[in-house]
SEKE-529477 format. One line per field, with one value per residue (C-alpha): residue number from 0; chain; x, y, z. Coordinates in Angstrom, 2 decimals, decimal comma. Layout:
num	NUM	...
cadena	A	...
x	X	...
y	Y	...
z	Z	...
***
This chain:
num	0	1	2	3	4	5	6	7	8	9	10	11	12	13	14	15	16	17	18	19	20	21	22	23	24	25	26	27	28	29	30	31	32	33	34	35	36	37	38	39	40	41	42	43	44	45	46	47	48	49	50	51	52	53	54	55	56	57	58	59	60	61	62	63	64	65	66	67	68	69	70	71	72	73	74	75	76	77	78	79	80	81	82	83	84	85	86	87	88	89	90	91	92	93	94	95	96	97	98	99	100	101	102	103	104	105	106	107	108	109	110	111	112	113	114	115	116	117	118	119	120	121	122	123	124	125	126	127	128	129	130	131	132	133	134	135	136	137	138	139	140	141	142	143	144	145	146	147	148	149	150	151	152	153	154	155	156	157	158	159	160	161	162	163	164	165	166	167	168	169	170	171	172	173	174	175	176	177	178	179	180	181	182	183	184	185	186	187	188	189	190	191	192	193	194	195	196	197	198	199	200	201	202	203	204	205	206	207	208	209	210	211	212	213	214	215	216	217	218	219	220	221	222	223	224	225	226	227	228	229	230	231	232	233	234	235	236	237	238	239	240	241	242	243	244	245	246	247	248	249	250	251	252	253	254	255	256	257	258	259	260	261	262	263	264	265	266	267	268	269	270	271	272	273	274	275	276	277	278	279	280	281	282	283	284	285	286	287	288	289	290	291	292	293	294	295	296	297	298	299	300	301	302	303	304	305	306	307	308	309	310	311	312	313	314	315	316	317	318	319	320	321	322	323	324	325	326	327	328	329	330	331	332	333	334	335	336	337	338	339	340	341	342	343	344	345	346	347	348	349	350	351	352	353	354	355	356	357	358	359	360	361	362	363	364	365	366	367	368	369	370	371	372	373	374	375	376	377	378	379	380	381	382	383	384	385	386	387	388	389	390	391	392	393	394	395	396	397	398	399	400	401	402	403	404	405	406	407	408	409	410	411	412	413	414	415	416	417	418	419	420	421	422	423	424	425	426	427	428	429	430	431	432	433	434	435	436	437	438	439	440	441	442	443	444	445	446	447	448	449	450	451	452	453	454	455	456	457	458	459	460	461	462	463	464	465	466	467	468	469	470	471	472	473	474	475	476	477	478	479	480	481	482	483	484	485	486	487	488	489	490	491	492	493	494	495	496	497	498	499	500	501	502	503	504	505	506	507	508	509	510	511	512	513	514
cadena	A	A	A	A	A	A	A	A	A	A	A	A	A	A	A	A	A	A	A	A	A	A	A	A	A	A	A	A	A	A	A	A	A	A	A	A	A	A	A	A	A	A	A	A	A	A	A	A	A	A	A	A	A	A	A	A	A	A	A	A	A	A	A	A	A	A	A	A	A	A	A	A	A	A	A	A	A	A	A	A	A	A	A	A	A	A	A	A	A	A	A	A	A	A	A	A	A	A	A	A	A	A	A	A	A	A	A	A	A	A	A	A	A	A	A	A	A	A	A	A	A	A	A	A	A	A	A	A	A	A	A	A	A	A	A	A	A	A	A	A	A	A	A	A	A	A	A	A	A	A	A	A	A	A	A	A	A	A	A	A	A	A	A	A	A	A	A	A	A	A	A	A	A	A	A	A	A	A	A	A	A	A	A	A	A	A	A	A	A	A	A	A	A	A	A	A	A	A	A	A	A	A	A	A	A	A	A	A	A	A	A	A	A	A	A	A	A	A	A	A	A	A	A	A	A	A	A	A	A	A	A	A	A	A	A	A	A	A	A	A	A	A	A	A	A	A	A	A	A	A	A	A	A	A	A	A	A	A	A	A	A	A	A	A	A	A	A	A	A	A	A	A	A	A	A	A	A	A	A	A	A	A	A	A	A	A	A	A	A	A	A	A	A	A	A	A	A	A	A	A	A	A	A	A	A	A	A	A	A	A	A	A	A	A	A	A	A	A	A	A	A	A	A	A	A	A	A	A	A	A	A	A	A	A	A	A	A	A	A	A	A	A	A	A	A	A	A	A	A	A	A	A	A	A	A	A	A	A	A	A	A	A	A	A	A	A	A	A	A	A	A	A	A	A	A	A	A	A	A	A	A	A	A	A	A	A	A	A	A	A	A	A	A	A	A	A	A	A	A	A	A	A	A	A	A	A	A	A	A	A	A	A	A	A	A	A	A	A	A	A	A	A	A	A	A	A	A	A	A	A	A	A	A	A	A	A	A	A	A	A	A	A	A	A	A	A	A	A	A	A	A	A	A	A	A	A	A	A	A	A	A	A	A	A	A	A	A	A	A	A	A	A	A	A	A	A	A	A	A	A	A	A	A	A	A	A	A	A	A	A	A	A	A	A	A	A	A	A	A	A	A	A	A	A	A	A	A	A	A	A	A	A	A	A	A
x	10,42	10,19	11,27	8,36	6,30	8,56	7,90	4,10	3,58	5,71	3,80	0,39	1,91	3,00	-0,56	1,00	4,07	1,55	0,24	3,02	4,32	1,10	1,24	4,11	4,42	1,08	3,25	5,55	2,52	0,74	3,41	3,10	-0,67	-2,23	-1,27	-1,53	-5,40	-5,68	-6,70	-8,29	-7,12	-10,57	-9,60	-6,11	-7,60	-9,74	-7,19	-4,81	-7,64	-10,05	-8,58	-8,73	-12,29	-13,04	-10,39	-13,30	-16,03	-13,54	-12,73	-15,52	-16,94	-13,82	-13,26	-16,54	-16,66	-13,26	-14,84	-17,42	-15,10	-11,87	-8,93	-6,64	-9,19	-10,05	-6,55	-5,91	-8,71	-6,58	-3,67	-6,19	-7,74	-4,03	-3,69	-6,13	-5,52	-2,36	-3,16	-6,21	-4,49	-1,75	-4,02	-6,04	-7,57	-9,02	-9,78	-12,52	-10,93	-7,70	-9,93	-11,82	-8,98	-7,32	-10,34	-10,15	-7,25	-8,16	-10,51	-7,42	-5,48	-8,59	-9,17	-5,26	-4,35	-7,17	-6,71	-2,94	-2,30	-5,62	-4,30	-0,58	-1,65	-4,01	-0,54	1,46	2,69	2,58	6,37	6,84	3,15	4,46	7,66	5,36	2,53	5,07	6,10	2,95	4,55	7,79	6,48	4,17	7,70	9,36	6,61	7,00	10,83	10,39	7,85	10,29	13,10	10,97	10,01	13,44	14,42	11,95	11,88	15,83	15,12	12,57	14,47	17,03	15,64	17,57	14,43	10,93	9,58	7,87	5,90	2,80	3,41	6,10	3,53	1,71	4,89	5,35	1,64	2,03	5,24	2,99	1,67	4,90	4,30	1,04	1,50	4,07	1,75	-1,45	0,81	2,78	-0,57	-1,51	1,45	0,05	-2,06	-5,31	-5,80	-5,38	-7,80	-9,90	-10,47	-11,35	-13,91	-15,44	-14,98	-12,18	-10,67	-7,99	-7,08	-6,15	-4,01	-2,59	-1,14	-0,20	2,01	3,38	4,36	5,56	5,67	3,53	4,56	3,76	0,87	-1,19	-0,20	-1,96	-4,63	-5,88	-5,79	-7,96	-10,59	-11,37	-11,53	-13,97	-15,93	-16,39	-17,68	-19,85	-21,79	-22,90	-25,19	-23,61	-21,74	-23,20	-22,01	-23,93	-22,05	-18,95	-20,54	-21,13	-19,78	-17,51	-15,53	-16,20	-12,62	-10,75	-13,01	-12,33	-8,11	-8,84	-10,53	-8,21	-5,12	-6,99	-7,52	-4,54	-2,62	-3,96	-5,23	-1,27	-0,99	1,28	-0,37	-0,86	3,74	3,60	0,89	2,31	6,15	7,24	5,23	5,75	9,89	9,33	7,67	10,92	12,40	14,83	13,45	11,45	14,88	15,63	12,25	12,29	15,08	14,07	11,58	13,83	15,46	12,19	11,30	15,07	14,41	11,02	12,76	15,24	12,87	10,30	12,96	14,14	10,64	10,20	13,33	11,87	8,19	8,50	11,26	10,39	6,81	4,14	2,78	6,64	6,92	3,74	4,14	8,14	6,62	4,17	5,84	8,43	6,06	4,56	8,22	8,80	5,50	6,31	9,72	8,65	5,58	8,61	10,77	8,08	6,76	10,08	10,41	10,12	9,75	11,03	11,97	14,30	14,58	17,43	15,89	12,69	14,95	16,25	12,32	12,92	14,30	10,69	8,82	5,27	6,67	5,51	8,33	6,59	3,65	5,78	7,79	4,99	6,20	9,84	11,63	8,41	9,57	6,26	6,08	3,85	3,70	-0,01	0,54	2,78	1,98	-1,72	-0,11	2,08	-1,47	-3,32	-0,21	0,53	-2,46	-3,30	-2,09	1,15	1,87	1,31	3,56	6,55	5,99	9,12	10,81	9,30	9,89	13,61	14,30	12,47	12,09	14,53	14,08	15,66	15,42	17,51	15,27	12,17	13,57	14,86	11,44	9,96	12,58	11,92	8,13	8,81	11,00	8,92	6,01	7,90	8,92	4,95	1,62	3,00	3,76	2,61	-1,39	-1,77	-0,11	-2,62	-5,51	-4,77	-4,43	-6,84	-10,20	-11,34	-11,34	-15,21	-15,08	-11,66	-12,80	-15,69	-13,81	-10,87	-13,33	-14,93	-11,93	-10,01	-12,87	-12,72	-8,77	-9,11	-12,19	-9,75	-6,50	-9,22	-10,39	-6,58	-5,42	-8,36	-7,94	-4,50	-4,05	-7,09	-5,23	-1,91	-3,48	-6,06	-3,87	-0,19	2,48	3,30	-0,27	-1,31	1,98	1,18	-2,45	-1,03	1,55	-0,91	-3,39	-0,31	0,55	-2,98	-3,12	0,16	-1,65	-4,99	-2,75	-0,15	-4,08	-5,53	-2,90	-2,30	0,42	-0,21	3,47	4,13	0,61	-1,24	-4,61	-6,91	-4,95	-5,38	-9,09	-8,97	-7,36	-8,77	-12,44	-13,76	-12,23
y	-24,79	-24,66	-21,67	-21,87	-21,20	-18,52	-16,91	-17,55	-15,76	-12,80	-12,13	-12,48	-9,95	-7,25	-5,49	-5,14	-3,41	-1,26	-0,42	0,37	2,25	4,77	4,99	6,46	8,36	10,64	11,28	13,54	14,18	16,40	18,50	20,05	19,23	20,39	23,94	23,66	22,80	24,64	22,15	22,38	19,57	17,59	17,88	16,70	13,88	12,64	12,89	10,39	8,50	7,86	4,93	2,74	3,77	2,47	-0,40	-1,10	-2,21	-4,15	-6,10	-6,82	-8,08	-9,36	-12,28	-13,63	-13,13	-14,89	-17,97	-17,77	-16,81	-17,03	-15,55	-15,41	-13,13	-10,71	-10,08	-9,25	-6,92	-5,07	-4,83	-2,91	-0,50	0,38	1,99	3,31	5,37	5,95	8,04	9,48	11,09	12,37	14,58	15,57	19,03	19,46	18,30	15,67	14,18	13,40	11,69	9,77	8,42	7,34	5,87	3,68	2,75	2,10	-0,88	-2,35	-2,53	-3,76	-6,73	-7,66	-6,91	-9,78	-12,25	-12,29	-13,65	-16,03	-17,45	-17,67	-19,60	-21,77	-22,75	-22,93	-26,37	-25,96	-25,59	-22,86	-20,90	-18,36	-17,42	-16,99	-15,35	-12,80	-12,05	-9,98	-7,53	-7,51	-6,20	-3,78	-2,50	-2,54	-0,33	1,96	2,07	2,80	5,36	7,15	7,37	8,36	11,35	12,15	12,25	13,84	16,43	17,06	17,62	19,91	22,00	22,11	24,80	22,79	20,54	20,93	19,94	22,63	22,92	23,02	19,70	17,47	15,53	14,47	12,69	11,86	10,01	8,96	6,56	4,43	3,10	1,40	-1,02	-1,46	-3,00	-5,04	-6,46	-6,81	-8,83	-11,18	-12,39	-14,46	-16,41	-17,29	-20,64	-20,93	-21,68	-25,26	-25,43	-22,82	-25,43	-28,29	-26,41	-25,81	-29,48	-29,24	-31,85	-32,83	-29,60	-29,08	-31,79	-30,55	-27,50	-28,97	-31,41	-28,49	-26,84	-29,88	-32,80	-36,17	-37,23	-33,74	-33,31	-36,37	-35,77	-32,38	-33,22	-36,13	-33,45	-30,94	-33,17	-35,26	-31,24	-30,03	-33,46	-32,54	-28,77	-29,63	-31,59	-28,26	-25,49	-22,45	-19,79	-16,60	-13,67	-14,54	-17,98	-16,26	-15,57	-18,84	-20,32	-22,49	-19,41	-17,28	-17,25	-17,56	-14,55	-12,26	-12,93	-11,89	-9,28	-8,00	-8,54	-6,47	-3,04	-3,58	-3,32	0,25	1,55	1,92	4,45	2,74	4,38	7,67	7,72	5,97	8,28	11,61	10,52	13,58	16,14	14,13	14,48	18,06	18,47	18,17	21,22	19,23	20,54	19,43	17,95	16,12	15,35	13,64	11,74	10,38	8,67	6,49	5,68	4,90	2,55	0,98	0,02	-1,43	-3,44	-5,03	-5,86	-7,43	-9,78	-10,59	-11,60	-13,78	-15,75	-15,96	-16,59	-20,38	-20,99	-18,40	-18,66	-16,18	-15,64	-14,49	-11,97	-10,58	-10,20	-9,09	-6,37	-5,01	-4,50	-2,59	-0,76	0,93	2,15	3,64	5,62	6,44	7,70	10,06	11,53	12,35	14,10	16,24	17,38	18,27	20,51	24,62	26,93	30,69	32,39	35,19	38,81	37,20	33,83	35,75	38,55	35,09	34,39	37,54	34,95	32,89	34,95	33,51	34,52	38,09	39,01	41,94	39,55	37,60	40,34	40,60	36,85	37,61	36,34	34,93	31,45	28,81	25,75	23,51	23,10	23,76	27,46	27,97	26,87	28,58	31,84	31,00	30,62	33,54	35,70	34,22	31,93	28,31	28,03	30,10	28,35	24,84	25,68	26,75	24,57	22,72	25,82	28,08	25,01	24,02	27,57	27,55	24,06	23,43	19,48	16,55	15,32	12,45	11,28	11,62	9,92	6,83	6,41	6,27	3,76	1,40	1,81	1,04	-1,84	-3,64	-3,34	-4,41	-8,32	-8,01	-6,98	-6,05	-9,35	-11,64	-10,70	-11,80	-14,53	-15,42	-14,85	-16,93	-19,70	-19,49	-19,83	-22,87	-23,26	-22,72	-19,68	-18,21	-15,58	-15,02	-14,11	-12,73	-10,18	-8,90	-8,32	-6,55	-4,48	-3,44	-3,43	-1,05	1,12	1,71	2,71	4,94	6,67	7,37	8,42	10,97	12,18	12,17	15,90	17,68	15,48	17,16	20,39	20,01	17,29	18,03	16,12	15,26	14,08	12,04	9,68	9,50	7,99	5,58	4,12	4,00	1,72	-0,12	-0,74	-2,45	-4,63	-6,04	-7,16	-8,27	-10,28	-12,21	-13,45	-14,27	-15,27	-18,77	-20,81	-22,01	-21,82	-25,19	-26,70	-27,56	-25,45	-28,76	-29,15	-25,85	-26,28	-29,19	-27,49	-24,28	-24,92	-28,44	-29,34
z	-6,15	-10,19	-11,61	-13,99	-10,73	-9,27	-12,78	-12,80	-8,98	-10,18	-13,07	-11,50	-8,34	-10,93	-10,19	-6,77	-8,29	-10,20	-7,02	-5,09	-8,12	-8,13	-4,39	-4,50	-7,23	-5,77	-2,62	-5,28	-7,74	-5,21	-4,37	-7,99	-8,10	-5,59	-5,95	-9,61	-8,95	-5,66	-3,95	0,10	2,35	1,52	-1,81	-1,48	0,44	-1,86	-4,94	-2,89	-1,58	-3,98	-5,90	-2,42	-2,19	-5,66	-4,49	-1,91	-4,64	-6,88	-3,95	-2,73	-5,98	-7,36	-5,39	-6,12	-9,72	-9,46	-8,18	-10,91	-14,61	-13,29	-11,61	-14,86	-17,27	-13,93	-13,98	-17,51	-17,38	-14,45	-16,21	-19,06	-16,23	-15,07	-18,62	-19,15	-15,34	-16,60	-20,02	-18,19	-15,15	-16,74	-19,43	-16,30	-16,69	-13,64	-10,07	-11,43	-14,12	-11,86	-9,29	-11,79	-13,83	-10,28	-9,39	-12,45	-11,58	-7,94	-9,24	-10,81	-7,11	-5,39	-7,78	-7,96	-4,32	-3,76	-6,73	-6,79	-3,53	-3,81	-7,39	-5,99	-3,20	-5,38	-7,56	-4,58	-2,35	1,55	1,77	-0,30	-0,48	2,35	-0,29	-3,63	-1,91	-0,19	-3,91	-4,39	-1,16	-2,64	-5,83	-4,10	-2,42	-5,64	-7,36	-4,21	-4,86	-8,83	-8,17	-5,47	-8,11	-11,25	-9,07	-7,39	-11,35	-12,79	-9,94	-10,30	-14,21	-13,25	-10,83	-12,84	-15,24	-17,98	-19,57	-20,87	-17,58	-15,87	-12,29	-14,48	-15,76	-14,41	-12,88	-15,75	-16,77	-13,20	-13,85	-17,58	-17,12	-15,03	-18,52	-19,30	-16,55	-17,29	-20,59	-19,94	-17,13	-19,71	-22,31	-19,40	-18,01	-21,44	-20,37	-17,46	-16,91	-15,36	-11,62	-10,82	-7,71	-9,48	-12,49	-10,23	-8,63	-11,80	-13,14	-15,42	-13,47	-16,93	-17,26	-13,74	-14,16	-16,99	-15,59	-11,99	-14,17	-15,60	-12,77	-10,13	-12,50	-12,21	-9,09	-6,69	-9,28	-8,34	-4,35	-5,32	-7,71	-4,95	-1,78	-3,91	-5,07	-1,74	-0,48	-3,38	-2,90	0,46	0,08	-2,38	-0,04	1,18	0,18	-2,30	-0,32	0,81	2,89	6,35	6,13	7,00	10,33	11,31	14,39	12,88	10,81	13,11	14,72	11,35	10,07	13,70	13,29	9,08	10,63	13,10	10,60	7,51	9,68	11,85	8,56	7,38	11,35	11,96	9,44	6,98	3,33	5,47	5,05	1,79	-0,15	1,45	1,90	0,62	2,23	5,89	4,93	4,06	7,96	9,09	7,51	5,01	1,80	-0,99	-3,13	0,29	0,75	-2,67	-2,10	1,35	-0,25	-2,47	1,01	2,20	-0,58	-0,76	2,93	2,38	-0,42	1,91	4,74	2,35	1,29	4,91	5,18	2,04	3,37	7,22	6,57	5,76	8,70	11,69	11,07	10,33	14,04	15,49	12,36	12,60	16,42	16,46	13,32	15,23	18,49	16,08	14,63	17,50	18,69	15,75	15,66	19,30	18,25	15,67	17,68	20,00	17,77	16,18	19,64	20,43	17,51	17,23	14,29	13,97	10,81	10,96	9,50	7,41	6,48	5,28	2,71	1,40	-0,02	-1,88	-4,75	-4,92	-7,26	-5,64	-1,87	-0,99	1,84	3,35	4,28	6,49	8,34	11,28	11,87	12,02	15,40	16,58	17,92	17,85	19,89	17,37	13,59	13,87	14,83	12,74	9,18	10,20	10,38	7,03	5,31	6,43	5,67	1,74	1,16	1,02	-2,40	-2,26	0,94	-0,35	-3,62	-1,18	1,84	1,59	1,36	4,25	6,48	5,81	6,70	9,81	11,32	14,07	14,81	15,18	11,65	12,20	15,00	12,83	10,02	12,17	13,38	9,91	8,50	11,64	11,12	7,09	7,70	10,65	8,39	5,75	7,35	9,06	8,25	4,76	3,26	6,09	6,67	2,64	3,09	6,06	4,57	1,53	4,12	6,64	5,02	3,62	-0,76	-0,76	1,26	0,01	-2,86	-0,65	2,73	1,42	-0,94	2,80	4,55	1,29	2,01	4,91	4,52	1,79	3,63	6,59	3,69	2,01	6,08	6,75	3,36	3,26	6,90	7,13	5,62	8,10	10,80	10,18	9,89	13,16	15,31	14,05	13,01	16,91	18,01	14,36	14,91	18,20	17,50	15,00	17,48	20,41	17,93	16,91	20,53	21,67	17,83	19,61	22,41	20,29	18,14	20,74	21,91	18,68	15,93	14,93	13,59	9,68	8,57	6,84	6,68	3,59	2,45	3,06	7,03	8,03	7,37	9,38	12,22	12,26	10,95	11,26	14,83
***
């Protein structure tokens, strides 16, 4: 494997660290945010949410317009649209404008999280596709990761009274920085070449060459060159591609196991911990500076699983990772439903006088409360609002809660870091990977443009529920959903899932479609 190539996938996957890197950076973002703006749990929803609901257009659009001007300039306009979402949400001045400048952004994701693996794979040799398409997750994790420290930092220099950075706009910076990356990722991609496979199918059949020779050398280059043509010659034979094709009996399994794979990745709940990291930490009473820097543990761990899995993908195989993952996942979930339904909240007499020092925290208010020992965080934080407020509440959450959560934190946090890192070598880098290999080179952009929809439609539902769930279900009952789903996609998928580890693009057709 060239490092010329190794260079290539990383540079085309650094929309994924943009990604990761504004997923988590709105877990932290909203803690300052959404009392700044007031904002309802709908509201607070839809902030988080709405770039993977603009993520569902650009990828179902993007993979087609792919086919027809090319993966490379798509891609260069993300890097432009990451910004641009950048400048736009940090100088937010209100509810709207935040959700519309993330939702510019959220077209950026929804065209790389599709195009990156799909061009990777198109540069990639059957040995070594699982590694270079796994490089999109591990830059996803590594955006996660960046974001998680940027706001443990520029949360300490907040709270430490000792810099410019105030409540009222920390997270503007906390937004802003995300422009640095963005650039660098806009000026990277004109070093990029243009998709081998994709060329071919549009008849630039010396140009292809060109760049396969570049990146394997004459000898793997005409093994390459001589697979994709006899496999264009043969599609062309047949009619142009449209969306009811993908229903026909012959895709019709590949297309249920893309299926399956593209919700079972968001239905378990993974962007509902990444997105609101920090408030989930601060449900179990730690505090909002713990809170913060549990999520660079978080991230860190989703970092070293995600390499595990680029080194196993290519030898274990992509069905026993996907199945070991998921069995791991639903544990986990299981594990932290447990510890939160095990927890109680009281705040004292003494605990309460201690508010006296949080200038927003009316201590009188809270007095009827004192001693009264509740069973369920629902109860409790209910009361909290009626007595101070939603917005009051919200801006001191961490704090009421650290002083009167009695849990097993430890518990809780074990099950998050097992759910995190069994994602991590799984459905994080591992249902990509499939779906850059499962569907034949005519159908590709097409198929992998549905189920990025649908993918992103079901990251959008839980992102945007996930803060009426805690406040309706609790923390108990919402992990407790996400490991029960996680539990029967275990059994859907030791059914369903194939073997492709190993197998050239044109084979797996052969298996999988045509026979």
């Amino acid at each position: 494997m060239s490092k010329k190539v190794v260079f290539i996938a990383f540079v085309v996957s650094l929309g994924g660290f943009l990604f990761g890197f504004d997923a988590g950076i709105i877990s932290g973002v909203m803690s300052y945010a959404g009392p700044e703006f007031n904002l309802t749990d709908g509201q607070t929803g839809w902030v988080v949410s709405s770039p993977s609901f603009a993520a569902m257009i650009a990828m179902l659009i993007s993979g087609r317009l792919s086919d027809v001007i090319g993966r490379k300039k798509i891609l260069i306009v993300v890097a432009l649209l990451y910004a641009i979402s950048a400048l736009a949400s940090a100088y937010a001045t209100s509810y709207e404008m935040l959700y519309i400048a993330r939702m510019i952004g959220g077209l950026a994701f929804g065209a790389a999280l599709i195009l990156a693996p799909t061009y990777i794979a198109e540069i990639s040799s059957a040995e070594n596709r699982g590694k270079l398409v796994s490089i999109q997750q591990l830059n996803i994790v590594l955006g996660f990761f960046a974001a998680f420290l940027s706001n443990y930092y520029f949360n300490k220099l907040n709270t430490s009274g000792e810099s410019f950075l105030t409540d009222e706009n920390v997270w503007r910076w906390m937004l802003g920085v995300e422009f640095i990356p963005a650039i660098l990722y806009f000026l990277f991609m004109f070093f990029v070449p243009k998709s081998p496979r994709w060329l071919c199918s549009r008849g630039k059949m010396n140009e292809a060459k060109v760049v396969l020779n570049q990146l394997y050398g004459e000898q793997l280059a005409k093994v390459e060159i001589e697979s994709i043509e006899k496999n264009i010659n043969e599609s062309q034979k047949q009619e142009k591609v449209s969306i009811l094709e993908l229903l026909k009996p012959s895709l019709r399994f590949i297309l249920i196991v893309g299926l399956v794979l593209g919700v079972l990745q968001q239905i378990t709940g993974i962007n509902a911990v990444y997105f609101y990291a920090t408030s989930i930490f601060k449900q179990t009473g730690i505090g909002t500076d713990a809170s913060f820097a549990s999520g660079i543990l978080l991230s860190l761990t989703t970092v070293v699983f995600t390499i595990i899995a680029i080194f196993l993908i290519d030898k274990m195989g992509r069905r026993p990772l996907l199945l070991l993952g998921i069995a791991g996942i639903s544990i986990s979930l299981l594990v932290c439903a447990y510890g939160f339904n095990q927890a109680t909240y009281q705040l004292t007499s003494d605990e309460i006088a201690q508010f006296e020092t949080v200038e927003t925290v009316e201590t009188a208010k809270l007095e009827p409360f004192a001693n009264k020992t509740y069973d369920n965080d629902i109860d409790f934080k209910n009361d909290m609002k009626a007595a101070l407020g939603n917005q009051v509440y919200a801006k001191n959450e961490g704090t009421i809660l650290e002083a009167a959560t009695n849990i097993n934190a430890t518990l809780v946090l074990i099950g998050i870091l097992g759910f995190i890192a069994c994602f991590a070598f799984s459905l994080g880098p591992v249902m990509w990977v499939m779906l850059s290999e499962l569907f034949p080179n005519k159908y590709r952009g097409l198929a992998i443009g549905v189920i990025g929809f649908v993918n992103s439609f079901i990251s959008w539902l839980v992102q945007q529920v996930f803060p009426w769930e805690l406040s309706n279900f609790g923390n108990a009952m919402s992990f407790l959903i996400f490991g029960v789903i996680a539990l029967g996609g275990f059994f859907i998928l030791f059914k369903i899932l194939p073997e492709t580890k190993g197998k050239s693009l044109e084979q797996i057709e052969m298996d999988l479609v045509k026979n």
